[in-house]
N, C-alpha and C positions, 0 to 999 in steps of 0.2 A: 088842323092836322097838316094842310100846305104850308103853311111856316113852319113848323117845328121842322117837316123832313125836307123842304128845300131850301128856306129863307135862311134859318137860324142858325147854320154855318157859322154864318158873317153877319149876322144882323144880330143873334143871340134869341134866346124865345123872348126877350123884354124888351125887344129892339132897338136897346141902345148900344148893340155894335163892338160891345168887349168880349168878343170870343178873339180865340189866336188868330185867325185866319181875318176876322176883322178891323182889328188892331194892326194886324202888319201889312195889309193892303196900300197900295199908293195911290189917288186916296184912301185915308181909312174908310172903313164901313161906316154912315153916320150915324148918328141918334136919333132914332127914328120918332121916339118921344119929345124929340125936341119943337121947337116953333118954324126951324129951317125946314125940316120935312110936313108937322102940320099943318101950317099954313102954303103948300101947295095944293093947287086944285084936285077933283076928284079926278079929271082929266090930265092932268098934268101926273097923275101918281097912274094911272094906266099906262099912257106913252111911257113911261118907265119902265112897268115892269113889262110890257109887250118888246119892246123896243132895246130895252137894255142902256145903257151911257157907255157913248166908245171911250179908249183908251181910259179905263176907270175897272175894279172889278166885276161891275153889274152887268152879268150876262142878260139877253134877251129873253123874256120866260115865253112867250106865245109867240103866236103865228098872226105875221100882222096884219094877214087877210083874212083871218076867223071874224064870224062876226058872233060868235058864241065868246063874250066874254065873261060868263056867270063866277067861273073862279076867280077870275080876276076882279070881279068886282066885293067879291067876299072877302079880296084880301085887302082892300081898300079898305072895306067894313073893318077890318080886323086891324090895320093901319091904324084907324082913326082910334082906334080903343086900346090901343097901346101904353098913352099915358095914363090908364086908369087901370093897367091890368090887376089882379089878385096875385098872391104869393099858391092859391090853392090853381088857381087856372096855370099858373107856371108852372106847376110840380105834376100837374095832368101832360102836358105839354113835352116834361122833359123824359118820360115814357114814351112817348112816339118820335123823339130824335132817335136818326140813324146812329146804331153802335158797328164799328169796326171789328173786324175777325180778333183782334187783340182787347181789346175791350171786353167782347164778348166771350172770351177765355177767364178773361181777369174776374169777372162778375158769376161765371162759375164755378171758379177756384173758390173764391168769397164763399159763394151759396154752399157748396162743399164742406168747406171749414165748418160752419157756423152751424152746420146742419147737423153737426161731429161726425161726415161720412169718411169713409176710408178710398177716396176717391182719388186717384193719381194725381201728383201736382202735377200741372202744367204751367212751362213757363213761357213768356213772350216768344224765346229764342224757337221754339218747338210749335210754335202758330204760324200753319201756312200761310203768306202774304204770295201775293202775282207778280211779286217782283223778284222775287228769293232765287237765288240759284245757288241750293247748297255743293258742296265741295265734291269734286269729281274724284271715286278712289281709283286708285291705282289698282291697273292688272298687276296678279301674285307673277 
């Protein structure tokens, strides 16, 4: 469930790093399935995720004076099983990624439709976003 809602951004749930956000990163996201990342140490993939890689997108995930690292060692666990993942573990997986206020419009329009309800469309344009600042009217 910690990968899907924080990893999988940029790493993707199969962890080989083709989402958009991973692909257009400087470095890209790697392949986490690959032998470049499996063969680093179990130790070597903690300092990572605690510590982050400067100038790289890999923010730091913990506190690197905890000494509670039980999540982190589960994602190591979950690192390591990457290359054997299932298509059924991915499709559970891709239920608990974060969806967007627009996403989450689009997938109720969908449910809507399909449902044959008489449900008001809503379009992206009409999904409030934190950035928006619609058009100021004019006093009559």
């Amino acid at each position: 469930m910690h990968w899907a809602d924080h990893c999988a951004t940029c790493h993707g749930n199969d962890g080989r790093g083709q989402t958009t956000i991973g692909r257009n990163l400087y470095p890209k996201a790697p392949d986490m399935t690959q032998n470049r990342t499996q063969n680093l140490s179990d130790g070597e993939l903690l300092a990572i995720i605690k510590n982050g890689i400067r100038l790289t997108g890999m923010p730091a995930w913990g506190d690197p004076t905890s000494q509670d690292d039980s999540q982190n060692w589960k994602l190591i666990h979950f690192i390591r099983h990457l290359p054997n993942i299932t298509q059924e573990e991915l499709d559970q997986m891709k239920a608990m990624n974060p969806v967007s206020p627009m996403e989450h419009a689009e997938q109720q329009e969908q449910d809507a439709f399909l449902s044959g309800s008489d449900a008001p469309e809503t379009h992206p344009s009409t999904v409030s976003h934190p950035h928006h600042h619609p058009a100021k009217k004019e006093k009559p």
